[in-house]
C-alpha positions as CSV (number, residue, x, y, z in Angstrom):
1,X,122.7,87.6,21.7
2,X,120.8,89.9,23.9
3,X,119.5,86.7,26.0
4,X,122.7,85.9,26.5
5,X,124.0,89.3,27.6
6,X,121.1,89.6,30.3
7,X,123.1,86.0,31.5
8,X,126.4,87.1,31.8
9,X,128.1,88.8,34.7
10,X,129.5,91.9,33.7
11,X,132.3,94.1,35.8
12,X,131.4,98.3,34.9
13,X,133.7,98.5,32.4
14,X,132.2,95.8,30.0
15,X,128.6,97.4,31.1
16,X,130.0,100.7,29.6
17,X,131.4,98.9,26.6
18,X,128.1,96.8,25.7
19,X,126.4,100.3,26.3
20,X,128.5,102.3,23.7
21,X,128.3,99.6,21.1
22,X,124.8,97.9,21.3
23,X,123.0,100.6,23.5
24,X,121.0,101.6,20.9
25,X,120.3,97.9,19.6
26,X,119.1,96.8,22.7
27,X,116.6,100.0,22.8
28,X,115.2,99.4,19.6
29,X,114.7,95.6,20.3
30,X,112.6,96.7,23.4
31,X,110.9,99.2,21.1
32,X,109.4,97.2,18.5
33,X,110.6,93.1,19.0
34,X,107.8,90.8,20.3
35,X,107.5,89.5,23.7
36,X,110.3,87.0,23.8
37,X,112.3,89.5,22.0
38,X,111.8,92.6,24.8
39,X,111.8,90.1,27.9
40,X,115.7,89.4,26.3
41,X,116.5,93.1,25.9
42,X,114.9,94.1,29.2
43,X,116.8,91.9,30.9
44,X,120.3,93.2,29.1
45,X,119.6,96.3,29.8
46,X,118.6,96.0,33.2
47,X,122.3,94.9,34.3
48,X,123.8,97.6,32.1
49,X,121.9,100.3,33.3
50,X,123.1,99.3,37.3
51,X,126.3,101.1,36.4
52,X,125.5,104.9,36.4
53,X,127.8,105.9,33.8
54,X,126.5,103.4,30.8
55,X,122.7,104.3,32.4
56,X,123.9,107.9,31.3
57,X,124.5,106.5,27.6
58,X,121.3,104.7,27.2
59,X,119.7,108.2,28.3
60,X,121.5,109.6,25.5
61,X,120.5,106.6,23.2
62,X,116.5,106.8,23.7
63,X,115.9,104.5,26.6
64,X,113.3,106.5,28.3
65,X,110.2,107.1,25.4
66,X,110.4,103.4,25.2
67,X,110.8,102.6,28.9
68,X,107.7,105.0,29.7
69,X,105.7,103.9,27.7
70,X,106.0,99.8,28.3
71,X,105.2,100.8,32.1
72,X,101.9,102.9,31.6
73,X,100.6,100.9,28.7
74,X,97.7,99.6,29.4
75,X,95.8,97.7,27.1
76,X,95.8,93.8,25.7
77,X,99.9,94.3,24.5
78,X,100.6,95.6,27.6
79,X,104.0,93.8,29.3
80,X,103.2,91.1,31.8
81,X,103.5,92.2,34.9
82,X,106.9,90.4,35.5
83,X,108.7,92.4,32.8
84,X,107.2,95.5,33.8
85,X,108.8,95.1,36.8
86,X,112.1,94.9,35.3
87,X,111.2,97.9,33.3
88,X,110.7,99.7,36.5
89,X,113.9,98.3,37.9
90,X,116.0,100.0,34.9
91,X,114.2,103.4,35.5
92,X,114.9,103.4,38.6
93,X,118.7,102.9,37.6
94,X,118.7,104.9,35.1
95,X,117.3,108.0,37.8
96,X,120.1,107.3,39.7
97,X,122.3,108.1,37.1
98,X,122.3,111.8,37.6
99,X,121.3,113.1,34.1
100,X,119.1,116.1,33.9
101,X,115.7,115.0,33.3
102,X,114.1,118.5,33.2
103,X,115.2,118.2,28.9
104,X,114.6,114.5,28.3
105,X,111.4,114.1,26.4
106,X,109.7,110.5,27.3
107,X,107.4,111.1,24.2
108,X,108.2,111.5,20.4
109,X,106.9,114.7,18.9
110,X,106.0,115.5,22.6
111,X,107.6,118.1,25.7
112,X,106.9,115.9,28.0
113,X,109.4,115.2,30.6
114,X,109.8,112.2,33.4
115,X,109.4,115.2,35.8
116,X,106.3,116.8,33.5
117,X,103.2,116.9,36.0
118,X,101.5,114.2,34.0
119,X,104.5,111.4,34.2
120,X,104.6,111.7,37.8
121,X,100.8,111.3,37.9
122,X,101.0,108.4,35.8
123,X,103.6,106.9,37.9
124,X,101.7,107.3,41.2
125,X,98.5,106.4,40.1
126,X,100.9,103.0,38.8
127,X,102.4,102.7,42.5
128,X,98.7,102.8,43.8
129,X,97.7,100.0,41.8
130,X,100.4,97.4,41.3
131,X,102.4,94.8,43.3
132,X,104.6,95.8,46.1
133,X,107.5,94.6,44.1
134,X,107.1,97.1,40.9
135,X,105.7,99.6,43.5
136,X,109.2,99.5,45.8
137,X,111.1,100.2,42.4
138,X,108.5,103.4,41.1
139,X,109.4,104.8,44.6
140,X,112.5,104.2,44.1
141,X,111.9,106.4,40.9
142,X,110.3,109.1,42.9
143,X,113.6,109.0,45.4
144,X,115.7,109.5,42.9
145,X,114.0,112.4,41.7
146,X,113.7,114.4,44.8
147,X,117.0,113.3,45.9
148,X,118.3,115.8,43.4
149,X,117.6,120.0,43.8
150,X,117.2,120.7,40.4
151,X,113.7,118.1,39.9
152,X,112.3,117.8,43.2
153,X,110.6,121.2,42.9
154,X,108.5,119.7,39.5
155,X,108.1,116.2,42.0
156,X,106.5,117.7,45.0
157,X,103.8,120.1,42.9
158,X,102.8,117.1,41.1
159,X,102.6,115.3,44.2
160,X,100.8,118.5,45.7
161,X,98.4,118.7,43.2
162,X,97.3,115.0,43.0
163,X,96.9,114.8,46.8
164,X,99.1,111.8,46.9
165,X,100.3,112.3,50.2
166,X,97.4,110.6,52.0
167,X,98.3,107.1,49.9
168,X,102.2,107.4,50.0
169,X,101.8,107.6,53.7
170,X,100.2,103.9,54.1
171,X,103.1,102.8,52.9
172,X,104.8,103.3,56.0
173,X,103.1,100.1,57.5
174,X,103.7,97.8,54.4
175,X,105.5,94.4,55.5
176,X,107.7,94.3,52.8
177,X,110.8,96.2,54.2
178,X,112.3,97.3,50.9
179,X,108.8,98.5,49.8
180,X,108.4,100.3,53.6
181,X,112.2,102.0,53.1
182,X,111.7,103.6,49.6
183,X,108.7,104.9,50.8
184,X,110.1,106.7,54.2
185,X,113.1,108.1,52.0
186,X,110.6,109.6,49.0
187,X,108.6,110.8,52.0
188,X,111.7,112.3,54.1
189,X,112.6,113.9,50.8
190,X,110.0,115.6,50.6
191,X,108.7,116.4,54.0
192,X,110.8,119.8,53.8
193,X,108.6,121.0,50.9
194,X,105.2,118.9,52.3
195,X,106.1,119.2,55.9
196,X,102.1,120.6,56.9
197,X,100.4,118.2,54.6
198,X,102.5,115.5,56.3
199,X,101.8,116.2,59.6
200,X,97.6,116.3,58.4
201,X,98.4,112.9,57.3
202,X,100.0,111.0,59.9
203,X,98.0,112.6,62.4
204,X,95.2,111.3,63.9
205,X,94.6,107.5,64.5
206,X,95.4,105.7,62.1
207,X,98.6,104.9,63.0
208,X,101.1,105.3,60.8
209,X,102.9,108.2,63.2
210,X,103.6,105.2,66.2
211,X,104.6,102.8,63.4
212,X,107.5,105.3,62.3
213,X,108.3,105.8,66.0
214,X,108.0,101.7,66.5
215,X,111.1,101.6,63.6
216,X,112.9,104.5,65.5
217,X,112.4,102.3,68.5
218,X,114.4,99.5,67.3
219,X,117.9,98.7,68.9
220,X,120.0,96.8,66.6
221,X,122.1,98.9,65.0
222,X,121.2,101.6,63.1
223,X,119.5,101.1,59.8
224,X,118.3,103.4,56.9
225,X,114.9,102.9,57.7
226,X,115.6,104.3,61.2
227,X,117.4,107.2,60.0
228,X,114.6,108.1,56.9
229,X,112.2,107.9,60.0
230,X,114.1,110.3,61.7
231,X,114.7,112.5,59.5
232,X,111.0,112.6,58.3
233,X,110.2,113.4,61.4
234,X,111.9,115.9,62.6
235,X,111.0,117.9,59.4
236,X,107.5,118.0,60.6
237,X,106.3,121.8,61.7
238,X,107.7,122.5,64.9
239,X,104.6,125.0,65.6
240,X,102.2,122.2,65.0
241,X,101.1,122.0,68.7
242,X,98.2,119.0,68.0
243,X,101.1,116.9,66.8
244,X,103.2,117.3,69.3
245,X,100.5,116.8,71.6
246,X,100.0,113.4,70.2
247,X,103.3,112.9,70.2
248,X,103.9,113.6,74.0
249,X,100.3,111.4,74.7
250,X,101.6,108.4,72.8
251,X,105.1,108.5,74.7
252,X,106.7,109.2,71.3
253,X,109.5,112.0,73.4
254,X,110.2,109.4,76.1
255,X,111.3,107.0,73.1
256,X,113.3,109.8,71.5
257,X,114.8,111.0,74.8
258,X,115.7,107.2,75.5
259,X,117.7,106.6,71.7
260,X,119.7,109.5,72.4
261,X,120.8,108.8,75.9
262,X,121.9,105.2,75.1
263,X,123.7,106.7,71.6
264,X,126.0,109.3,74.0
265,X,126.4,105.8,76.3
266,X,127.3,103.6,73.6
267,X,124.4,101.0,73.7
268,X,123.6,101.4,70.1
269,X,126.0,100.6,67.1
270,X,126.9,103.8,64.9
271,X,127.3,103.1,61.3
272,X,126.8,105.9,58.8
273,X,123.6,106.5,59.5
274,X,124.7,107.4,63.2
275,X,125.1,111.1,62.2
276,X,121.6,112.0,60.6
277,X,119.7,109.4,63.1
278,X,121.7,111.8,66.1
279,X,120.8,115.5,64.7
280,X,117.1,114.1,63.4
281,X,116.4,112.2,67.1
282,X,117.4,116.1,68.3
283,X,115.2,118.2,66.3
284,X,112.7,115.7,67.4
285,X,113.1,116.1,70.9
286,X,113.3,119.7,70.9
287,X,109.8,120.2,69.5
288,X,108.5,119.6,72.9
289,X,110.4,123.0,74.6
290,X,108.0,124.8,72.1
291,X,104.9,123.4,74.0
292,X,106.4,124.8,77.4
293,X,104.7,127.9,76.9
294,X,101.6,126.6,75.1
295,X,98.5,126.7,77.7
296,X,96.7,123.9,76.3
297,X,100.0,121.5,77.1
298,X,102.2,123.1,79.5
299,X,102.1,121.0,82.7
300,X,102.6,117.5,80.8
301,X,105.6,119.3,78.6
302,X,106.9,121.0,81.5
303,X,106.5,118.0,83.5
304,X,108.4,115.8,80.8
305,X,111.3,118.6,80.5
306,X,112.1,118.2,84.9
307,X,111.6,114.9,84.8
308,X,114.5,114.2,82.0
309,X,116.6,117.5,82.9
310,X,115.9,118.6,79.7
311,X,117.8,121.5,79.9
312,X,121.2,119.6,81.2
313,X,121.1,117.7,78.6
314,X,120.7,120.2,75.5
315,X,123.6,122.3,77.3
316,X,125.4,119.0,77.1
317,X,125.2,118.6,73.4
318,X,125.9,122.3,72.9
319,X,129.8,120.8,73.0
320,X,128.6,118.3,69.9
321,X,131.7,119.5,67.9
322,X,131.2,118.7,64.4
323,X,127.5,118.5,64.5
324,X,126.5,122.0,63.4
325,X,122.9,120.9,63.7
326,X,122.7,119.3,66.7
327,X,124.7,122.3,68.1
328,X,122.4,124.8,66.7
329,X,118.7,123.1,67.3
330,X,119.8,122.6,71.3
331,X,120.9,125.8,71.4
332,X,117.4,127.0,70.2
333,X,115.6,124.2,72.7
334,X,117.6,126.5,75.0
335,X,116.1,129.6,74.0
336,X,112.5,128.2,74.8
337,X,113.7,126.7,77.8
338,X,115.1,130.0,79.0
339,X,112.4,132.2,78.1
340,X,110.3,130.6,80.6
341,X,112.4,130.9,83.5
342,X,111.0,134.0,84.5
343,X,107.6,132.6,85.0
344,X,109.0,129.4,87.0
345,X,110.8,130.9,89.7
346,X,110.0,130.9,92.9
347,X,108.9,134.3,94.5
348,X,109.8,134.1,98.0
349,X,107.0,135.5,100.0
350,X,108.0,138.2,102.6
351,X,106.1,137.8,106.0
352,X,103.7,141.1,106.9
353,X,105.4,144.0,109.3
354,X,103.9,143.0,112.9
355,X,102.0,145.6,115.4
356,X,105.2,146.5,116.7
357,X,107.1,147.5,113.5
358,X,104.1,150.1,112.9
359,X,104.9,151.5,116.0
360,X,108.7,151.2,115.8
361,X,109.5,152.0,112.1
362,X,113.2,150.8,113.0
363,X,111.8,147.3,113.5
364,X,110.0,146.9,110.2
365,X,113.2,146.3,108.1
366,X,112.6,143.3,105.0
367,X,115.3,140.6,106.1
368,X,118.1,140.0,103.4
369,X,117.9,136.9,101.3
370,X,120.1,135.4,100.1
371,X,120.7,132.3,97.3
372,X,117.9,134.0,94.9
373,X,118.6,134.5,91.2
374,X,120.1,137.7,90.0
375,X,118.1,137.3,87.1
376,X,115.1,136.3,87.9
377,X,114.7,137.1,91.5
378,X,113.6,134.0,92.7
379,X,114.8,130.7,93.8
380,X,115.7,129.0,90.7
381,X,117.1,125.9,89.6
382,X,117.9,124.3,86.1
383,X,116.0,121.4,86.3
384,X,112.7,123.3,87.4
385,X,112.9,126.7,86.3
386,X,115.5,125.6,83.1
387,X,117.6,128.6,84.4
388,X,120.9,128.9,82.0
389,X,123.0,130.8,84.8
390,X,123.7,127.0,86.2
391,X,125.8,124.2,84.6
392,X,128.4,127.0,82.9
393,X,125.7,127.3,80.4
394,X,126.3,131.2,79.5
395,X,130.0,130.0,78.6
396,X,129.0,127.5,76.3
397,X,126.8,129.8,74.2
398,X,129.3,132.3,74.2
399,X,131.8,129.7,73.1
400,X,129.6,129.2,70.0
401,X,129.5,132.7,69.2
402,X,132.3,132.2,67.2
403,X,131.4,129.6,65.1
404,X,132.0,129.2,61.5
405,X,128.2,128.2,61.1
406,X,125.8,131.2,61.1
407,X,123.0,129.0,61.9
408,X,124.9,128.0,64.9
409,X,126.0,131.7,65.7
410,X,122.1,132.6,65.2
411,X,120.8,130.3,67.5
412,X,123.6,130.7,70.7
413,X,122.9,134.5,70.5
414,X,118.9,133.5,70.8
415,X,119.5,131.8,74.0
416,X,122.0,134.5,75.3
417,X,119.2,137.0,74.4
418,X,117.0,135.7,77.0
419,X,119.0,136.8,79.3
420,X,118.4,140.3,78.6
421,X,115.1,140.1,78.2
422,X,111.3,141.7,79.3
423,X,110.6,140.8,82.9
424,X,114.3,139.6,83.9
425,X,117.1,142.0,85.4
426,X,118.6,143.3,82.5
427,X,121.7,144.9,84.3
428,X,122.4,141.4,86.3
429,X,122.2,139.9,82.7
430,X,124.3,142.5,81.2
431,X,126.7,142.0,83.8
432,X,126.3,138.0,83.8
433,X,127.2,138.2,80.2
434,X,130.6,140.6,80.6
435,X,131.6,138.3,83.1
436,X,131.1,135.4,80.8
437,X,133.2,137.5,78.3
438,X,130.7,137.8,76.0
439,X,130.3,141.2,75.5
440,X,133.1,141.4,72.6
441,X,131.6,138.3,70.7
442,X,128.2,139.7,70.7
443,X,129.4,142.9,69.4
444,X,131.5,141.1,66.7
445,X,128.7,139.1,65.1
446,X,127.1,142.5,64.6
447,X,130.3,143.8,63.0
448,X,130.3,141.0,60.6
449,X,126.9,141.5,59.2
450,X,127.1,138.1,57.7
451,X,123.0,137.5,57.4
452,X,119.9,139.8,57.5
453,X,118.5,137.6,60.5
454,X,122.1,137.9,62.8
455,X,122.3,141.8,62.1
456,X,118.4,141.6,63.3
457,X,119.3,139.2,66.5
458,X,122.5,141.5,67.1
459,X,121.3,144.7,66.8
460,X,118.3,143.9,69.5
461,X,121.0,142.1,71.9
462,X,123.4,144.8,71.6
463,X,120.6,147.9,72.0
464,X,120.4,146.1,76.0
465,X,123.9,146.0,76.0
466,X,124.2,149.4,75.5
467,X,122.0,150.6,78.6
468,X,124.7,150.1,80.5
469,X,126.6,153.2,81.0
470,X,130.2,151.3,81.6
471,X,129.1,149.8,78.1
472,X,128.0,152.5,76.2
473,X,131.1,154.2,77.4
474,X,133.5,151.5,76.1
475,X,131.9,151.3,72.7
476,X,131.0,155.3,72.0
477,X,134.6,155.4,70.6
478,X,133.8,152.4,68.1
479,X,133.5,153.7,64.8
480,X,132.9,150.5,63.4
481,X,130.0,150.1,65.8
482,X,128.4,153.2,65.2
483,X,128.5,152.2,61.5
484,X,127.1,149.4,61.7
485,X,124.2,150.4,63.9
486,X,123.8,153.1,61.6
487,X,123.3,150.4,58.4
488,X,121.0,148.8,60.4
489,X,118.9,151.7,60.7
490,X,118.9,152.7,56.9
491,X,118.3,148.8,55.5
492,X,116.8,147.3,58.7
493,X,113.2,146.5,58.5
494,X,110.9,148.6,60.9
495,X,111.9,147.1,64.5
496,X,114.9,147.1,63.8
497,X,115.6,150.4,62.2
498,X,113.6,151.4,66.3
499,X,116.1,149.3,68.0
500,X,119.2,150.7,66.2
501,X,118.1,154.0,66.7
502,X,117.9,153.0,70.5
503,X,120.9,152.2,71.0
504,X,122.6,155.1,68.7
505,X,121.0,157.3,71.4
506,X,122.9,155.3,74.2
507,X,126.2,156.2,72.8
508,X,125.2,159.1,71.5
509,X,125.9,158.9,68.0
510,X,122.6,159.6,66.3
511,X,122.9,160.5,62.9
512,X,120.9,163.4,61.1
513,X,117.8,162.0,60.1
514,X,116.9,164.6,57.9
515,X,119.2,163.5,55.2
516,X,118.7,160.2,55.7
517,X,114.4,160.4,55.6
518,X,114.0,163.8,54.0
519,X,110.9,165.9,55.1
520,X,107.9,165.0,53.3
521,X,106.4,168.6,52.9
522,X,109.7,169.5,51.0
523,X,109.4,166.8,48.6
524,X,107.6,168.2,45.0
């Protein structure tokens, strides 16, 4: 009977069904039957267990203790390796199913769990020594498990602490494609929590880094693989400057600035996958407006950024409605951009008074120029000095300000910040950003407090807001400003608490700091 089940086709329904009533049957034939017996059983319960709600019942009947231990045996009654691979196959249904494995003992009389340290040990060292067919479906296993928040924690310490990485990297080259894809997906799963050990890994020469960026590459529609790929990395550590490095040397931006241009043309076919292959292609390619201001790489990231009008093209996706990420990650390339604006424009150089202006003092008058910067007084341009006063860039930022997204609302006030910055005009910026009519919005993310790091943000922004007198003027009469300036001083952290005091001075409303800090001489 149980040969003839694993024959049958069955819809969900009569999967469910067969689970409820012979679940447990089935279990305790793979438990204790001989070979014949369990190859029957195995293969029943390997089409049941495709349809996540009878999986859940043949949790709930015992499957896993059994399950386990058929795949780690090792010994002369071990499975052959052909039913082991259905074994694996109904694990990794089974993990799809959604149950909470943290509770689900895989051991009689034992409190081990499939996440416990020592299953997942077992089960990589098993994916480091099988075939690439029972190795696609333990990663599949793995997937599974760090797909969901509450056992991906217990996944990546065991992977941590068995220095796995290195091997579930080399995947990344097998042949096989299914083998290839389960492997980029456990490895973008965890690559938030791994994201430094990742980057040790795949950098260097060995080559897996350009064989993620050769899948990327590919134009034919977007796949999964492409958008694992992605997704892996651009969850690599921005700050990792050698990376990037090899990234710019082996021409992995130009690829990456290439994909996206031909997604906003049309040349490549969405899909679902055309959403997280977008924002992951984005992260990617913002990674190289942190090496603008890095000395060892400057010149070729700077040279990369002109070339490709870097700058244009992340104001451009500012207006990616819908795509918080992409909004938010350009308007942070922005920032970096921005912030070196002030060391790219051009100087003009004023020609030396002549004999006759030290004689004639009337005569030795600077001539007027005229087309420079406010900001940065210089002759500035987007495209080479990445200045944001072009291409109604202010406007768009300010536009975000507003967002639902604090993420988004975090990084537009970044990149507006730099305009009030150290070693640019702050009263041109100032008046660059009342113009833009972003004054109000700037003072209204500060009003709404919603996180720590915006009240930070806002309170700096607003304390050079606040040096100008017209400004100052029109806020003193604010309570709500005062009060929250005043919060920020009492819960800020240091800087902050400076700042807030700063600009409580500029519309004079300082409040007594004696009752706020009390003297320490008069405390017993």
């Amino acid at each position: 009977m149980a040969a003839h089940l694993g024959e049958l086709v069955l819809n969900n329904d009569v999967k469910l069904f067969v689970a409820q009533t012979v679940g447990s049957s089935l279990i305790n034939i793979m438990r204790s039957g001989d070979k014949q017996s369990k190859e029957a059983a195995l293969k029943a319960l390997n089409q049941i267990s495709s349809f996540d709600t009878s999986a859940r019942v043949l949790v709930q009947e015992g499957i896993l203790p059994p399950l386990v231990k058929d795949l780690f045996t090792v010994s002369s009654n071990q499975l052959p390796m052909k039913l082991k691979e259905v074994s694996a196959t109904i694990l990794a249904n089974v993990v799809s199913s959604g149950c909470d494995f943290n509770s689900i003992p895989v051991e009689p009389n034992n409190q081990s769990t499939l996440v416990s340290e020592d299953t997942i040990h077992n089960l990589l060292q098993l994916i480091s020594n099988t075939g690439p067919a029972i190795e696609c479906k333990l990663l599949q296993v793995l997937v599974g498990l760090t797909s969901s928040p509450s056992t991906i924690s217990s996944i990546v310490n065991a992977i941590r602490s068995s220095g796995a990485v290195i091997s579930l990297v080399q995947f990344i080259e097998a042949p096989q494609l299914d083998l290839r894809v389960s492997a980029i997906k456990l490895l973008q799963n965890i690559s938030p929590h791994l994201s430094q050990e990742l980057a040790d890994a795949l950098r260097g020469s060995v080559g897996q880094l350009s064989s993620l960026f050769r899948i990327i590459a590919e134009n034919t529609g977007i796949t999964e693989e492409q958008a694992a790929a992605v997704g892996l990395l651009a969850d690599l550590p921005e700050m990792d400057f050698g990376l990037s490095r090899q990234m710019l040397d082996e021409g992995a931006f130009e690829l990456v600035y290439l994909r996206i241009v031909q997604l906003r043309q049309g040349e490549t076919r969405g899909g679902r996958f055309l959403t997280p292959f977008l924002e992951g292609l984005v992260r990617i390619l913002a990674r190289i407006t942190s090496l603008v201001p890095a000395a060892e790489c400057e010149p070729d990231a700077r040279a990369f950024c002109r070339r490709h009008n870097l700058a244009a093209l992340f104001i451009e996706l500012l207006q990616s409605n819908g795509l918080d990420n992409v909004q938010m990650v350009s308007a942070l390339a922005l920032e970096n951009l921005s912030l070196e604006s002030k060391n790219l424009t051009q100087i003009p150089t004023l020609p030396e008074p002549g004999f006759c202006a030290s004689i004639f003092p009337c005569l030795s008058a600077q001539p007027v120029l005229t087309g420079l910067c406010p900001l940065h007084r210089g002759t500035c341009s987007l495209r080479e000095s990445f200045c944001l006063l072009e291409d109604k860039a202010v406007n768009k930022l300010v536009a975000l300000l507003d967002h639902t997204n604090e993420k988004v609302v975090e990084a537009a006030l970044a990149a507006l910040s730099t305009l009030l910055d150290d070693g640019v005009d702050v009263e041109k910026g100032v008046n660059i950003l009342y113009d833009a009519e972003g004054v109000q919005p700037i003072f209204n993310v500060l009003l709404e407090n919603r996180t720590e790091n915006l009240m930070r943000r806002a309170v700096w922004t607003v304390e050079r807001l606040l040096r100008s007198d017209d400004i100052a003027i029109e806020f003193s009469n604010n309570p709500k400003v005062s009060t929250a300036l005043v919060d920020a001083f009492q819960h800020g952290d240091y800087k902050t608490r400076q700042t807030a005091e700063r600009a409580l001075r500029h519309v004079d409303k300082l409040p007594n700091f004696s009752n706020i800090f009390p003297n320490p001489s008069n405390m017993g």
